[in-house]
C-alpha positions as CSV (number, residue, x, y, z in Angstrom):
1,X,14.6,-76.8,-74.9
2,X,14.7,-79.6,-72.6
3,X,12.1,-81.2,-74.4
4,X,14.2,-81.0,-77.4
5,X,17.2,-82.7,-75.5
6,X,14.4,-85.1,-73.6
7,X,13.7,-86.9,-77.0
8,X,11.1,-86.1,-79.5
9,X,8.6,-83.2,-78.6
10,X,7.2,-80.9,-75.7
11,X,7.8,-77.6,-74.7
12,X,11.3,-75.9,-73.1
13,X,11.8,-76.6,-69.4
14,X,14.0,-74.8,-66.4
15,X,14.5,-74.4,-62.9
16,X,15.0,-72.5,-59.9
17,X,18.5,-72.3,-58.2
18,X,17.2,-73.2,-55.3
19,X,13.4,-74.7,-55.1
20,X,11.3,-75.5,-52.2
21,X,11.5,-79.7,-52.1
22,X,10.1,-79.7,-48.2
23,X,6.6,-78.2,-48.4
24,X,6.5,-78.7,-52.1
25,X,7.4,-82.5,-53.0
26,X,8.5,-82.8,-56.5
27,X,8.5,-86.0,-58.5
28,X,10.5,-87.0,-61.6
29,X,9.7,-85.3,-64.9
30,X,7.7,-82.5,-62.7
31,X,8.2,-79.0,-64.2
32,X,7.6,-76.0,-62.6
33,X,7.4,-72.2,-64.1
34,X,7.7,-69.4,-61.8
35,X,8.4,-65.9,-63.9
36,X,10.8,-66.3,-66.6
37,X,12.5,-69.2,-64.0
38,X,11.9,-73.2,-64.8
39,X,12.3,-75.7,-62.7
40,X,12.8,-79.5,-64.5
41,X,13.1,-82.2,-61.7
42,X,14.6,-85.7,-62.5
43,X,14.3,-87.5,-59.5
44,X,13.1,-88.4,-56.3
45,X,13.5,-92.0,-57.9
46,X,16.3,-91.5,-60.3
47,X,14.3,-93.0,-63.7
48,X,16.1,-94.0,-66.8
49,X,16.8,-90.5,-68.8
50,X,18.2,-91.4,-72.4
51,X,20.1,-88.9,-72.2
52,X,24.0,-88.6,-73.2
53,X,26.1,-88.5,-70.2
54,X,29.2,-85.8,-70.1
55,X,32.3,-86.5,-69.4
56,X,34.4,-88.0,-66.7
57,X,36.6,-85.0,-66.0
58,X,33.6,-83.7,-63.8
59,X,34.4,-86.3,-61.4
60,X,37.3,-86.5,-58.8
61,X,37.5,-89.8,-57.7
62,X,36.0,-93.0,-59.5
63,X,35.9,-96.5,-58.5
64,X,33.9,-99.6,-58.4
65,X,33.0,-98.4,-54.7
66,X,32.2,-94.8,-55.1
67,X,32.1,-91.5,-57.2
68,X,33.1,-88.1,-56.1
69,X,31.6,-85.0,-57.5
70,X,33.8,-82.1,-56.8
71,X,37.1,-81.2,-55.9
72,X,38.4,-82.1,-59.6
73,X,41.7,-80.2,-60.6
74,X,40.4,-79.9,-64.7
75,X,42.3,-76.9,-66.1
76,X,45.6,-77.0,-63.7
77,X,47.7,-78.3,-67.1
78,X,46.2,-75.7,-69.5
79,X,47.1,-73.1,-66.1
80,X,50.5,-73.9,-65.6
81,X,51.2,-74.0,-69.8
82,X,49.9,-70.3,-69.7
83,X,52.2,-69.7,-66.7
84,X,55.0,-71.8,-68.6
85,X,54.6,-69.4,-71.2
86,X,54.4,-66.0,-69.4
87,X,57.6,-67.1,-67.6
88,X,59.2,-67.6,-71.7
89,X,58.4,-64.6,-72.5
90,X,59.6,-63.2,-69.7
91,X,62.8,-64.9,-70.6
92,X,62.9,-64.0,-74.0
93,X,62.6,-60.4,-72.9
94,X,65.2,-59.9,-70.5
95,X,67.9,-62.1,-72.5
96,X,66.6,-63.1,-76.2
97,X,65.5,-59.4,-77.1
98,X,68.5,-57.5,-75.8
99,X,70.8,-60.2,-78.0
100,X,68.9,-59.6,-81.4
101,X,69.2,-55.6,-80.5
102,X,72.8,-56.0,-79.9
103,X,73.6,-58.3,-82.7
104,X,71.5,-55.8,-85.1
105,X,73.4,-52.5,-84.7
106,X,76.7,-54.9,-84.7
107,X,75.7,-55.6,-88.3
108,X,74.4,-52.7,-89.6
109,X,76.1,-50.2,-87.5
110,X,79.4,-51.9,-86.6
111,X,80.9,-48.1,-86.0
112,X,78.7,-47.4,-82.9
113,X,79.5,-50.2,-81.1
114,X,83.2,-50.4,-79.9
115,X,82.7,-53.4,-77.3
116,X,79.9,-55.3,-78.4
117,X,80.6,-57.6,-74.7
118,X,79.7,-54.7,-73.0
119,X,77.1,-53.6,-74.9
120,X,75.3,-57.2,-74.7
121,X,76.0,-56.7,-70.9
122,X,74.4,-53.2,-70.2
123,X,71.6,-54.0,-72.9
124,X,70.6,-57.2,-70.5
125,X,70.4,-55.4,-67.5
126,X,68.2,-52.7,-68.8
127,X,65.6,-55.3,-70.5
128,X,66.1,-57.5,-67.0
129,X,65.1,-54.3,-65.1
130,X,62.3,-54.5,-67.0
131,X,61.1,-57.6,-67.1
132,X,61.3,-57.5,-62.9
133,X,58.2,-56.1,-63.4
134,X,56.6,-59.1,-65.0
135,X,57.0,-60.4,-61.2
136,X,53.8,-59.1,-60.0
137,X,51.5,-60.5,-62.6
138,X,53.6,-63.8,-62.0
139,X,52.9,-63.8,-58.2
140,X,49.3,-63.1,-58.9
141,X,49.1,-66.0,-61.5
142,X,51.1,-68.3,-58.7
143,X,48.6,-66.9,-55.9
144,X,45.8,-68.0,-57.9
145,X,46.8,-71.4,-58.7
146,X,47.6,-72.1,-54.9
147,X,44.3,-70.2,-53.4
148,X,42.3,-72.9,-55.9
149,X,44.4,-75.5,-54.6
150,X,44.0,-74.4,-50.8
151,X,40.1,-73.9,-51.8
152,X,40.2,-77.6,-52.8
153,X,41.5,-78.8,-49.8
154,X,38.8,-77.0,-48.1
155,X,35.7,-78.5,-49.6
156,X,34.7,-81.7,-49.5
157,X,33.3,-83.6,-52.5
158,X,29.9,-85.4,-52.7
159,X,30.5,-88.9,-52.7
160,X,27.9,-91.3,-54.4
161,X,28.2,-94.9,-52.8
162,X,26.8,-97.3,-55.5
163,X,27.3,-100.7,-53.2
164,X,25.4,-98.6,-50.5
165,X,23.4,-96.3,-52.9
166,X,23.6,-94.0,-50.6
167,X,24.9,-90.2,-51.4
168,X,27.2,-88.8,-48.7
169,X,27.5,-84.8,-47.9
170,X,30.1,-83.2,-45.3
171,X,29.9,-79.9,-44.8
172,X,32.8,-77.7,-44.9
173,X,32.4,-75.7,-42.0
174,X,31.0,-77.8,-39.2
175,X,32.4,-81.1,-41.0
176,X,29.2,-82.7,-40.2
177,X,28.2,-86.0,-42.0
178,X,25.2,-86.7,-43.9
179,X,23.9,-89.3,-45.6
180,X,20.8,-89.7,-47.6
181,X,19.2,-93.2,-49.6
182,X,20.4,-92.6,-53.3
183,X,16.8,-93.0,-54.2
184,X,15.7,-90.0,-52.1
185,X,18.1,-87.4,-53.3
186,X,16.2,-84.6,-55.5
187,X,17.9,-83.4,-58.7
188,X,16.7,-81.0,-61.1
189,X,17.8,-78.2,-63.6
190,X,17.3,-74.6,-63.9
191,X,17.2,-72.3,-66.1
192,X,17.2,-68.8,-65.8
193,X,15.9,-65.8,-68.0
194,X,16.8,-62.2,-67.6
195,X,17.0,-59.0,-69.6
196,X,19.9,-56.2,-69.4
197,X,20.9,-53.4,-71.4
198,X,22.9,-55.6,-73.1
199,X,20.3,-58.2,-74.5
200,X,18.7,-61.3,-73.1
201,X,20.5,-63.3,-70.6
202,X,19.8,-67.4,-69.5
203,X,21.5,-69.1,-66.7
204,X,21.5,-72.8,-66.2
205,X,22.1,-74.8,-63.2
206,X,22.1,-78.7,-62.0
207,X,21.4,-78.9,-58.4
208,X,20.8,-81.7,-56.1
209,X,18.9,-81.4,-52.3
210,X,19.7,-83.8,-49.6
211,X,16.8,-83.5,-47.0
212,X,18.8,-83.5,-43.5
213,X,15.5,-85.2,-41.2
214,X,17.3,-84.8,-38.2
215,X,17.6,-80.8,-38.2
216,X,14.7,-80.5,-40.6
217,X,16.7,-78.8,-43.5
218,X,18.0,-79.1,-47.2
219,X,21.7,-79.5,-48.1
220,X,21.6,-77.6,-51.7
221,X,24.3,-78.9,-53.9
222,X,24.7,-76.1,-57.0
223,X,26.2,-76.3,-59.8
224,X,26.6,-73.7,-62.8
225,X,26.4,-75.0,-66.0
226,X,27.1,-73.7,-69.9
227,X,23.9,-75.4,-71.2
228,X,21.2,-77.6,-70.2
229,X,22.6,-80.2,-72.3
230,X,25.8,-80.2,-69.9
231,X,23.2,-80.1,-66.7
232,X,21.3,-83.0,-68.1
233,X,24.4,-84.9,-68.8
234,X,25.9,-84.5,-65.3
235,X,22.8,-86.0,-63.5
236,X,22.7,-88.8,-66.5
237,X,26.0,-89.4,-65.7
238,X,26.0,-89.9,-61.8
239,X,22.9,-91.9,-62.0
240,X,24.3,-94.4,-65.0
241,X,27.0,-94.8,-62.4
242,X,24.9,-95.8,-59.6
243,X,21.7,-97.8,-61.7
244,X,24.7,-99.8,-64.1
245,X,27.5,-99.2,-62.8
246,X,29.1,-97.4,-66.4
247,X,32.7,-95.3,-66.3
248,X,34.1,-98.2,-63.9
249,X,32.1,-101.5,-65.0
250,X,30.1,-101.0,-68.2
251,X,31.8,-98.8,-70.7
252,X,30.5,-95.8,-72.1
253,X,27.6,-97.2,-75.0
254,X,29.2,-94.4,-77.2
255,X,32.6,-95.7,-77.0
256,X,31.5,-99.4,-77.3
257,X,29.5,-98.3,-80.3
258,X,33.0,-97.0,-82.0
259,X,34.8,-100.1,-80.8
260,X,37.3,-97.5,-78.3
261,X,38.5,-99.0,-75.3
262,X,40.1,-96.4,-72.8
263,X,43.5,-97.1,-70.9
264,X,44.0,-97.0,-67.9
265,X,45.4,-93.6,-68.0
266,X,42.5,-92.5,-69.9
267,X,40.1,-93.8,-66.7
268,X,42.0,-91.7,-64.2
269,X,39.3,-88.8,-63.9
270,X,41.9,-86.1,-63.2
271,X,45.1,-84.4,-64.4
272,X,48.1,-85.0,-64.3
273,X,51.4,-86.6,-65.1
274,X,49.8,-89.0,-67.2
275,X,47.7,-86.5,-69.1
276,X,51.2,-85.8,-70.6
277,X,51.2,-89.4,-72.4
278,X,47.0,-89.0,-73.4
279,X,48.5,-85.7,-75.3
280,X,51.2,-87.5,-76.8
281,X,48.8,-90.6,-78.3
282,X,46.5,-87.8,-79.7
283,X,49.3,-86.2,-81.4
284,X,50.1,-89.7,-83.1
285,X,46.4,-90.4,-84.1
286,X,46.2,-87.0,-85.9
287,X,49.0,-88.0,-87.6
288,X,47.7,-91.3,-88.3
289,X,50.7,-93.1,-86.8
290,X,49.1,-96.3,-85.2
291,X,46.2,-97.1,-87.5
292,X,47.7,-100.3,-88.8
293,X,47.8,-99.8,-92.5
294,X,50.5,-100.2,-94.7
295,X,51.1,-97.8,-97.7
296,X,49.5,-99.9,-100.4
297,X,46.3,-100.1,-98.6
298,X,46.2,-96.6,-97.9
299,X,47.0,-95.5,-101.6
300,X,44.2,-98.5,-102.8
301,X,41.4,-97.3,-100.7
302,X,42.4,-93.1,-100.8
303,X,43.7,-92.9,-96.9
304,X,46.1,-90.0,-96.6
305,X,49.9,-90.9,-95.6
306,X,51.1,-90.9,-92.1
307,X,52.7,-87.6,-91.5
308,X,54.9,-86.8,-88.3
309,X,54.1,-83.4,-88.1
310,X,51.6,-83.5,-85.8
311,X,53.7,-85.2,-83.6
312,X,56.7,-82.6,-84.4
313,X,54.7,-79.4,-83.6
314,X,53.5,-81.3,-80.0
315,X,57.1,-81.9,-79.0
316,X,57.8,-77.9,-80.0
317,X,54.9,-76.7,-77.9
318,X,56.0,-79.2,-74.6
319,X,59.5,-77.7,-75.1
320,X,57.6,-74.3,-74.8
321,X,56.0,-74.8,-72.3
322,X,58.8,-76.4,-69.6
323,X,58.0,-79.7,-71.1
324,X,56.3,-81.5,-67.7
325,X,56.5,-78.6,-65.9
326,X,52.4,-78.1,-66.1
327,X,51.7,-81.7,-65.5
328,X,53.8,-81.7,-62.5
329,X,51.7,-78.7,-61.3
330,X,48.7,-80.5,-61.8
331,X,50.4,-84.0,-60.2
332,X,51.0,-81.9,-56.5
333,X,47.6,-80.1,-56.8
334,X,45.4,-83.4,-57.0
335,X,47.7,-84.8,-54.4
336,X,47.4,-81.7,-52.3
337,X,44.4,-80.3,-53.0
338,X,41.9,-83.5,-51.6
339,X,41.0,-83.0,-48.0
340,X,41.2,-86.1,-45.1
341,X,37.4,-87.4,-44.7
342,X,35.9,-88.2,-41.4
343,X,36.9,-91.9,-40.6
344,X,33.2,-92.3,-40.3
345,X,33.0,-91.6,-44.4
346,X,36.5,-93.7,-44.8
347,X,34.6,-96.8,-42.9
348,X,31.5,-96.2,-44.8
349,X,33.5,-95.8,-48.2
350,X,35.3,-99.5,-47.7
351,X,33.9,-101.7,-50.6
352,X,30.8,-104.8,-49.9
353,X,31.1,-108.3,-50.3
354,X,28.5,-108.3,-53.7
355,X,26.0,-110.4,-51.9
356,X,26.0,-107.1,-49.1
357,X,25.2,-105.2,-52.1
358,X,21.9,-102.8,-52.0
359,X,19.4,-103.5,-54.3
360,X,17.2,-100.9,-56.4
361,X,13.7,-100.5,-54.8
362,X,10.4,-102.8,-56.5
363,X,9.2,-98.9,-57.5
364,X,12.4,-97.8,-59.1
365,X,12.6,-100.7,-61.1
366,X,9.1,-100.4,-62.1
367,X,9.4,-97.0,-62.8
368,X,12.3,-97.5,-64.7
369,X,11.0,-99.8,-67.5
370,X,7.5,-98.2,-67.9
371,X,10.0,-94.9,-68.5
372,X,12.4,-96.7,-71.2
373,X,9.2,-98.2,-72.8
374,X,7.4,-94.9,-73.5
375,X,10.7,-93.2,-74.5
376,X,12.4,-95.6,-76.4
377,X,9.5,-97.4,-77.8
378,X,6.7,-95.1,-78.0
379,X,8.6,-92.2,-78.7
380,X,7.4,-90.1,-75.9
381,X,9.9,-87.1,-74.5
382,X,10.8,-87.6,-70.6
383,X,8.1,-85.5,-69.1
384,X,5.3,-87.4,-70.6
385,X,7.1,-90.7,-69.9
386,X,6.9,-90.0,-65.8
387,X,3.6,-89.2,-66.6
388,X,2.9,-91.9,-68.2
389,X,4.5,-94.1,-65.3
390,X,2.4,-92.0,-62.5
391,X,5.3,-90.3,-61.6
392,X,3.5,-86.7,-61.3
């Protein structure tokens, strides 16, 4: 499979969660089988890829200086809509149900209800008596979105310095600092094979190793992915960022290729009140309400009509949902959820003058374009093209 995704030809490839990088030195476009486990490194020496990198909402932080991996708050909006909606329902039960009831048996059985007041009045308070019990699934929901947020501020990101090119690692617990050359970091993907009752399992993982020199260890980095395709694109991703700078210099060949140039909403690599206004614009486009044309071109050349329903249904489903409520969540838990770095990592995080700037090593750079050559010119997938650069 990963020769599939690795350009024209070759044989699947996987990894270990954790592989032996100390006794065992792996090189770029190395693969290693062990059981129904497959290990696909991609660097020592982070080599050109082609691969399509995946997308920015990985990321936590992302600037000209550095980029953080980790500690993003992706999903907070889509938690506090479902909360939103849990709450409405809530509402609907213990006010909006007992109303229709009430309004019901006043219309079509007006001579069993004397005092329809009171009856609206004792109906509320039993559905409301009811609907108290929603509490505890709404204090679990609540619990949830704080723990993640607590969680957050708990863990530090990775934070890749591309003026330095050099990868920074705090750990959690002892809040020690380390950092590694860019060029030395390991990074590889897994994938997993395994057999239940149920039918064949596969697990993939991206994972980076930091070797720690001074106390003769590995800092593992591990991360679960969906598919190798989203594993391959992460790595792509961080190392297009540190080679050429893309997501904060160069934009994205793919969005360059469609002419789409991303606001400055659009760059900010987490949620929150501004997501509200991305929504909004994508509600216009698929209702094709900022393209430009006027009705005669449209009927001439067979474009459908503008229509404002898109756009209608969006407002109805904010209104639904507490209108900013969730992006006000997601606002406070970005804010809230980042921990305070060492000021040795604030210090070393300050942006170069560009002549300070680090330069990519005479064997990276060499590697690098006998890689592109044999992939983009000759065709080869990304395992023979490290071999062919006596890389492994």
């Amino acid at each position: 499979m990963f020769s599939r995704l690795f350009k024209r030809k070759k044989k699947p490839d996987t990894t270990e969660p954790a592989p032996d990088i100390r006794s065992q030195r792996p090189s770029a476009g190395e693969r290693r089988v062990s059981g129904l486990n497959e290990t696909l490194f991609l660097a020592p020496l982070p080599v050109y890829t082609g691969q399509a990198q995946v997308s920015r909402r990985n990321f936590s932080a992302m600037n000209e200086t550095y980029l953080e991996l980790g500690g993003s708050n992706f999903g907070t909006v889509e938690q506090g809509k479902r909360l939103a909606v849990f709450i409405l329902m809530i509402l609907n039960m213990a006010f909006v149900v007992p109303c229709f009831a009430v309004l019901y048996w006043v219309l079509f059985y007006p001579e069993n209800i004397r005092e329809p007041l009171n009856e609206l009045i004792n109906a509320i308070k039993v559905f409301s008596s009811y609907a108290l019990l929603s509490i505890i699934p709404i204090g679990a929901m609540v619990y949830g979105m704080l723990s993640n947020v607590r969680t957050l501020a708990k863990s530090y990101p990775v934070r890749f310095n591309r003026q330095r090119r050099e990868v920074c690692y705090i750990d959690d617990t002892t809040h020690r600092v380390l950092i590694v050359p860019w060029e030395s970091v390991v990074a590889w993907v897994a994938r997993s094979q395994g057999v239940t009752s149920y039918g064949a399992l596969r697990d993939y993982t991206f994972g980076m190793g930091l070797e720690d020199e001074e106390q003769d260890t590995v800092q593992f980095i591990l991360s679960a992915q969906p598919s190798d395709v989203h594993a391959l694109g992460m790595w792509t991703a961080i190392r297009n960022y540190m080679e050429d700078g893309e997501l904060v210099d160069t934009p994205s060949p793919m969005l360059a290729a469609l002419s789409i140039t991303l606001s400055e909403d659009e760059l900010k690599p987490y949620e929150g009140l501004h997501t509200f206004e991305i929504e909004r614009l994508d509600a216009r486009f698929m209702g094709d309400l900022d393209d430009g044309m006027d009705d005669a071109y449209r009927k001439r050349y067979g474009y459908p009509q503008p229509t404002r329903w898109p756009l209608r249904w969006w407002y109805v489903r904010r209104v639904l949902t507490f209108w900013k409520m969730p992006y006000l969540i997601a606002e406070w838990a970005h804010r809230k959820g980042r921990p305070t770095l060492p000021d040795r990592v604030q210090a070393w995080s300050q942006p170069l003058p560009p002549e300070q700037w680090a330069q990519p090593s005479p064997a990276l750079q060499k590697a690098n374009a006998l890689v592109k050559t044999a992939m983009d010119k000759k065709g080869a997938n990304f395992i023979d093209a490290c071999k062919a650069a006596g890389l492994h």
